[in-house]
C-alpha positions as CSV (number, residue, x, y, z in Angstrom):
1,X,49.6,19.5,79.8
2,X,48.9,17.3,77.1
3,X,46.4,15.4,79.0
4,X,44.8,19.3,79.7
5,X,44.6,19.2,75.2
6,X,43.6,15.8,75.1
7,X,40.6,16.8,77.5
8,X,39.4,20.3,75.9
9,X,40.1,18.3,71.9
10,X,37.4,15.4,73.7
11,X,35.5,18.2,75.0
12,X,35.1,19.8,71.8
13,X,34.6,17.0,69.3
14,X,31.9,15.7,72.0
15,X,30.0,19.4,71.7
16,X,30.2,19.6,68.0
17,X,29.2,15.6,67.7
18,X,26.2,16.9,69.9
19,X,25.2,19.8,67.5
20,X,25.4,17.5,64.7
21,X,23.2,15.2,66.0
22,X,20.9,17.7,67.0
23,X,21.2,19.3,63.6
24,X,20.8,16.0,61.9
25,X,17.5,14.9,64.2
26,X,15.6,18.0,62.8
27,X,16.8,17.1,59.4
28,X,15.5,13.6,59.6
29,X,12.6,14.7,61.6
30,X,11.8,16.8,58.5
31,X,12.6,13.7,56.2
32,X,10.1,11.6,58.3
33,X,7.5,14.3,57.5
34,X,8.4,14.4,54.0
35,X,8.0,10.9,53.5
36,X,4.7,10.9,55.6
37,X,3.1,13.6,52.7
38,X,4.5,11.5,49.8
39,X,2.9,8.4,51.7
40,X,-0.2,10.5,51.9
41,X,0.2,11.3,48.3
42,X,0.8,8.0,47.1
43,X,-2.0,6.5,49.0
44,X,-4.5,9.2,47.4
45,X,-3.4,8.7,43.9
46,X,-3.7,4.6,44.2
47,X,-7.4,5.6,45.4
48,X,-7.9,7.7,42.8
49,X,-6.1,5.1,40.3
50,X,-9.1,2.2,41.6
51,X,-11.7,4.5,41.3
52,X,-10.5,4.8,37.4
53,X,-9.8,1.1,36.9
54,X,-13.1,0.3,38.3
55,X,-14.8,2.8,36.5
56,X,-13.2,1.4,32.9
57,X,-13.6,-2.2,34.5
58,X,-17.9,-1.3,33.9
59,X,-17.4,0.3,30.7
60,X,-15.6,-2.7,29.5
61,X,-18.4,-5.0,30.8
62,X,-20.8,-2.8,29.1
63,X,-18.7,-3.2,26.1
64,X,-18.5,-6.8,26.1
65,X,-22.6,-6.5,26.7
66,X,-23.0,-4.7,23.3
67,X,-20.4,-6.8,21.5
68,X,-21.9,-10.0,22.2
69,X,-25.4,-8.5,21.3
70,X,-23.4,-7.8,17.8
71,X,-22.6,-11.5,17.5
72,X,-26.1,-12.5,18.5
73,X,-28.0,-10.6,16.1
74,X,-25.1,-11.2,13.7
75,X,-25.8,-15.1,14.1
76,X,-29.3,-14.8,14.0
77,X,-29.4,-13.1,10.6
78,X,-26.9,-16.0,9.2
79,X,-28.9,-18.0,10.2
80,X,-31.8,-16.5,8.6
81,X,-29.2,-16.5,5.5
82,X,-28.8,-20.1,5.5
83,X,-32.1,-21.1,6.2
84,X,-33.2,-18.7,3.0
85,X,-30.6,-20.6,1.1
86,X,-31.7,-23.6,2.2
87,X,-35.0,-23.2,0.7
88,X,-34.0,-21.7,-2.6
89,X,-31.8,-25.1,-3.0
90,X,-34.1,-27.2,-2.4
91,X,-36.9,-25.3,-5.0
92,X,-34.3,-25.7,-7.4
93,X,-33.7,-29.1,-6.6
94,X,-37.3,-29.9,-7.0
95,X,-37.6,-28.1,-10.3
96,X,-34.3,-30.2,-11.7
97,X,-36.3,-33.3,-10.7
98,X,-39.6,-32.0,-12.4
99,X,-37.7,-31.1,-15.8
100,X,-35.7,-34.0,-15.4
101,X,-38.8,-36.1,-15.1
102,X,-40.8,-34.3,-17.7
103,X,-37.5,-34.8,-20.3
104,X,-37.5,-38.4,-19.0
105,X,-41.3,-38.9,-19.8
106,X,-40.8,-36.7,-23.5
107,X,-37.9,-39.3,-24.3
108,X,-39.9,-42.0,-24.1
109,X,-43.0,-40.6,-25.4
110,X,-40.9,-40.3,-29.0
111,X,-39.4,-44.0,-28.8
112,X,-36.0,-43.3,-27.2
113,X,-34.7,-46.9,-25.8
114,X,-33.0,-46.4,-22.1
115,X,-29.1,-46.6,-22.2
116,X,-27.7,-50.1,-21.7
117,X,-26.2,-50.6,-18.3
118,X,-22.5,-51.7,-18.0
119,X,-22.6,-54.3,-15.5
């Protein structure tokens, strides 16, 4: 008798470890499919995503285009600057030497001797 109860208990657990994992296929089976449409998903979005990145990666080179034609007309007109200055300095330094030269020759037109020299 009890080997009858062991049988139909074996018989039993066997069937319903069956429809579990028949129950459980589908469900994973389902899974799979799940994770197949995120995959899907994920693999349009990272298109989309390059697309973007390369799309900003050429504004950006455009960017740096402008910018660095900012710094090269920005150079050029300092450089215009200095050369301006440059040119006023040196009239004035030329007008010092004249005046200094005219005061020079007015000084000793009126008898002024030169300074002594410390030596």
């Amino acid at each position: 008798m009890d080997l009858l109860v062991v049988s139909i208990n074996a018989v039993v657990v066997a069937a319903v470890g069956g429809i579990v994992a028949w129950l459980g296929k589908g469900r994973f089976d389902a899974t799979d499919r799940r994770f197949e449409a995120l995959d899907h998903r994920i693999d349009r979005l990272e298109t989309r995503l390059d697309g973007r990145i390369d799309g900003l990666a050429g504004r950006f080179d455009g960017l740096e285009e402008r910018v660095d034609g900012w710094f090269e007309r920005l150079e050029t007109r300092f450089d215009g600057f200095e050369a301006r200055t440059d040119r006023r300095f040196d009239t004035l330094q030329s007008s010092v030497d004249a005046m200094r030269s005219d005061i020079t020759q007015v000084a000793l037109a009126v008898g002024i001797r030169p300074r002594a020299q410390n030596g």
